[in-house]
C-alpha positions in Angstrom: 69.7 183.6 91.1 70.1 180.6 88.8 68.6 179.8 85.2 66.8 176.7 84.7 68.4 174.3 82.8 69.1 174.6 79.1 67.3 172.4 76.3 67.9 168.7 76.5 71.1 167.6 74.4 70.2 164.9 71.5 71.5 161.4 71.5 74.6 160.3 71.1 74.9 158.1 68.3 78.0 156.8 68.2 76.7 154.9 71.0 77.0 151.1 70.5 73.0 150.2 70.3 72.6 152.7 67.6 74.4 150.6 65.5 71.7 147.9 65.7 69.6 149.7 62.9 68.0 147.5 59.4 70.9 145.7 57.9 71.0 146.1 54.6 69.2 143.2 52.8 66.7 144.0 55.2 66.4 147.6 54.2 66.7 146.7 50.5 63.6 144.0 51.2 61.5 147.3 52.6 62.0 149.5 50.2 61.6 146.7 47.2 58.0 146.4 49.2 57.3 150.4 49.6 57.8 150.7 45.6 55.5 147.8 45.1 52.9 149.3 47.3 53.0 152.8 45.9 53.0 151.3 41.9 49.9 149.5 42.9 48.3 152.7 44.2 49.5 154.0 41.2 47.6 151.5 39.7 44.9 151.7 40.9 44.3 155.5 41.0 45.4 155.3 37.2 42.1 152.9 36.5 39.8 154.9 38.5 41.1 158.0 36.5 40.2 156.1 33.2 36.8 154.5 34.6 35.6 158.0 35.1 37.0 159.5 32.2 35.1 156.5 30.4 31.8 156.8 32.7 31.1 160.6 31.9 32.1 160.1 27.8 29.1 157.5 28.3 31.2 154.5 27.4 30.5 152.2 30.2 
């Protein structure tokens, strides 16, 4: 009687294409961009906050 075969093994990644990840100015250029995107979410939840805070005192 044999088993069926075990769960598949993960990459190897010392292999030579996985070294072809972001270089590092190009990394550093994303994540200058990500913190950019999230303050101006920030932002802009921040002024929604304030415009309702301001609508419901009547202020507006």
């Amino acid at each position: 009687m044999t088993h069926p075969p075990g769960p598949p093994t993960p990459p190897d990644f010392t292999a030579p294409f996985a070294a072809n990840g972001p270089q590092p100015d190009n990394r550093r250029t994303l994540t200058i961009a990500l913190a950019a995107v999230v303050v101006v979410l920030a932002l802009v939840l921040a002024a929604g906050i304030v415009f309702v805070v301001k609508a419901r005192k009547g202020d507006i």
